[in-house]
C-alpha positions in Angstrom: 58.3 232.8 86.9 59.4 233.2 83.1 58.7 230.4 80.7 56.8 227.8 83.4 53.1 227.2 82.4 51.4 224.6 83.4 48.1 223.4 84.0 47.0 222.5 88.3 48.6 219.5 89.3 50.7 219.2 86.4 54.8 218.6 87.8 57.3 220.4 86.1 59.6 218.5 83.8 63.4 218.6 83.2 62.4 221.0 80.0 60.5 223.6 82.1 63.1 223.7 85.0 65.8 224.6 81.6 63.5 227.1 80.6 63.2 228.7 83.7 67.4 228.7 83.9 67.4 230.4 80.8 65.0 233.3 81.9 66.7 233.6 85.0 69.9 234.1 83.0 67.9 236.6 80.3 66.7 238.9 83.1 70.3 239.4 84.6 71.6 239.9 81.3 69.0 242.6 80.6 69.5 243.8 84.0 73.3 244.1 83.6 73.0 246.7 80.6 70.7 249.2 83.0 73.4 250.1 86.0 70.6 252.1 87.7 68.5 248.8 88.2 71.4 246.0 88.6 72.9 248.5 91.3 69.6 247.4 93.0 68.5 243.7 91.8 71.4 242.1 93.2 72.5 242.7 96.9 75.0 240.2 97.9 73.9 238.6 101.8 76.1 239.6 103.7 76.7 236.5 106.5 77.9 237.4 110.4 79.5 234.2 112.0 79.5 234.8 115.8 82.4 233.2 117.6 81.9 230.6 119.8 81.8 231.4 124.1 80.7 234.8 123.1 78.3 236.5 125.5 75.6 238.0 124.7 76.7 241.3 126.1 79.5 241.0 123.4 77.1 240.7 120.5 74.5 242.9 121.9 76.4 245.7 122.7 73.4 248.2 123.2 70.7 248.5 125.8 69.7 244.8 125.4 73.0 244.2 127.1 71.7 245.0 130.2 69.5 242.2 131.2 72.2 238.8 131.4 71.1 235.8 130.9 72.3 233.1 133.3 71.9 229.3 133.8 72.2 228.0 137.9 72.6 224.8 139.0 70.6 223.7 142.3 72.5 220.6 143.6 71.2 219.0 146.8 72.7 216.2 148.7 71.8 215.1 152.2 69.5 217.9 152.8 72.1 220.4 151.8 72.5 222.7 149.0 75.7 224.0 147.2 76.2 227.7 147.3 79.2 230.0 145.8 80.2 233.0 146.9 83.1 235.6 146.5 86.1 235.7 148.7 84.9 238.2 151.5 81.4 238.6 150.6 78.2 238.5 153.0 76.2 236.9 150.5 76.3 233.5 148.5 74.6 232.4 145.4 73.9 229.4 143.2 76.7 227.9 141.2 76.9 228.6 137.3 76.6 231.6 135.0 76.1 233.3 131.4 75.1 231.3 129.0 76.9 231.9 125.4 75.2 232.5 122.3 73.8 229.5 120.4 74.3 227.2 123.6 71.3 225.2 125.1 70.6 226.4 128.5 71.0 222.8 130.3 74.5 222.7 128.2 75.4 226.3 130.2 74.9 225.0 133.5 76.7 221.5 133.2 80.1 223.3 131.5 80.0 225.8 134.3 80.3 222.7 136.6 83.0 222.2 134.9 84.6 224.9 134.8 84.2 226.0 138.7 84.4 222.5 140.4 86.2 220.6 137.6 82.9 218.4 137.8 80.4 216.8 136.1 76.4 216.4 136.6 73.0 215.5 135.0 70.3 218.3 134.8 67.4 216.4 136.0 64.9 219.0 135.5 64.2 222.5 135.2 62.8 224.4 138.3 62.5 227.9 137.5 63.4 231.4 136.3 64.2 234.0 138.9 64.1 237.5 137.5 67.1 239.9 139.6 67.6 243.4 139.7 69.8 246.2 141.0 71.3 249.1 140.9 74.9 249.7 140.9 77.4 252.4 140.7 77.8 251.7 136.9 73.8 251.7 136.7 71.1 249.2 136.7 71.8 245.7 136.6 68.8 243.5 135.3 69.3 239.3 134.8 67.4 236.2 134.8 68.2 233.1 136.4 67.1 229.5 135.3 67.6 227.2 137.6 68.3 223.2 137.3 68.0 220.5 139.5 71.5 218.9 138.9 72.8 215.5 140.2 76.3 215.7 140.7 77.9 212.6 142.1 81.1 213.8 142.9 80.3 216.1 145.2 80.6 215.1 149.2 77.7 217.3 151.1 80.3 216.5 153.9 83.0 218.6 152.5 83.1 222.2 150.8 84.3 221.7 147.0 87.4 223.1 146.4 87.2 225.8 143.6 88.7 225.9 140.4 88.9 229.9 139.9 90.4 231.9 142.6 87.3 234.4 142.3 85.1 232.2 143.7 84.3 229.8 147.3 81.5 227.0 147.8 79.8 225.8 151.0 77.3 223.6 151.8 74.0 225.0 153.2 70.3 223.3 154.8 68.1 223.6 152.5 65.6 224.9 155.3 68.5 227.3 156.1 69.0 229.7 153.2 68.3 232.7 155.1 71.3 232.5 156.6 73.5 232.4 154.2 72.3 235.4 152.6 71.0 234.0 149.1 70.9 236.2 146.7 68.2 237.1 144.6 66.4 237.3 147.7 63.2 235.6 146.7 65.5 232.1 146.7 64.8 230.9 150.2 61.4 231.2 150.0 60.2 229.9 146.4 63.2 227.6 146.2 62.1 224.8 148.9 58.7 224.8 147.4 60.0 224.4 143.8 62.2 221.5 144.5 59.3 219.0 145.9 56.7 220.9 143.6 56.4 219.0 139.7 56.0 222.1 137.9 58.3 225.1 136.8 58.1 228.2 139.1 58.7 231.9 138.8 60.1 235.1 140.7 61.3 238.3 140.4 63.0 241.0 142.8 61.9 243.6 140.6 58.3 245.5 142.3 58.5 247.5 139.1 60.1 248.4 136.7 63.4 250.5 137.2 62.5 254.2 135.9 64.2 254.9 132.8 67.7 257.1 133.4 67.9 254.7 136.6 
């Protein structure tokens, strides 16, 4: 830097930080009478502010769009777990979805409570990532799934919650019953009862390999 000698261990005084204002100032003047290097010196930052509740599919809008990321809730009550499904599907899933850019994870799964069941809960702890995949008529669909152990209070294992958005049901399930209800990812009913008395975080995936590419 211009103008700012000193000897090792020597701070800088208000004198030398002037100085080195003034040969900041010199060099831009200099700079501002050669166009061909001023064009260059000083590129003004351009800042992007992302809106909140948008998805990552929104600000990623090329191939890393395809893998979603999603937070699920895994609420158990009298041996019973809380699964969702779609009106007139086979198959049920856990509760709670994408999680939005610049949001904590355990924040994702709590406001989807919210938002589906008009609940709230307490993410105890995290249990796992399950890694799904599969193909569709639009092409391959690739997400990963982080599942919480959420307390939620409210919520009667007795009675089926009553659904906030018309897209979606929820039932109550045994625990040592998944199978039945058609979990999906698949893997669920057989590394989910391990993970929930196990201390540690677990992992799964449906994926065998990955999908060719053009898939």
């Amino acid at each position: 830097m211009v103008g700012l000698r000193r000897s090792r261990g020597q701070p800088l005084g208000p004198s030398a930080t002037l100085s080195a204002r003034d040969g900041a100032a010199k060099r831009r003047e200099a700079l501002g009478t050669r166009p061909e290097v001023a064009r260059h010196a000083y590129l003004p930052v351009r800042r992007i502010a992302i809106p909140p509740r948008m998805t990552l599919r929104a600000c990623y809008p090329g191939p890393m769009a395809a893998v979603e990321l999603i937070a699920r809730a895994v609420i158990v009550a009298g041996g019973r777990i809380l699964l969702a499904r779609k009106p007139g599907a086979s198959h049920t899933f856990l509760p709670g979805g994408h999680i939005e850019v610049g949001e904590p994870a355990a924040d994702a799964v709590l406001r989807e409570l919210r938002e589906e069941l008009g609940v709230s809960g307490r993410v105890e702890r995290f249990l796992g990532a399950v890694e799904h995949g599969w193909q569709t008529p639009a092409g391959y669909a690739h997400e990963l799934n982080l599942l919480f152990l959420v307390a939620a209070p409210e919520l009667d294992p007795t009675i089926a919650p009553r659904s906030r958005e018309a897209q979606l049901q929820f039932l109550w399930q045994p625990v040592d019953r998944l199978d039945a209800a058609r979990v999906e990812p698949r893997v669920l009913p057989a590394v989910l009862p391990r993970w929930l008395v196990a201390g540690g975080a677990g992992w799964a995936s449906t994926l065998a390999a990955p999908p060719e590419a053009g898939d």
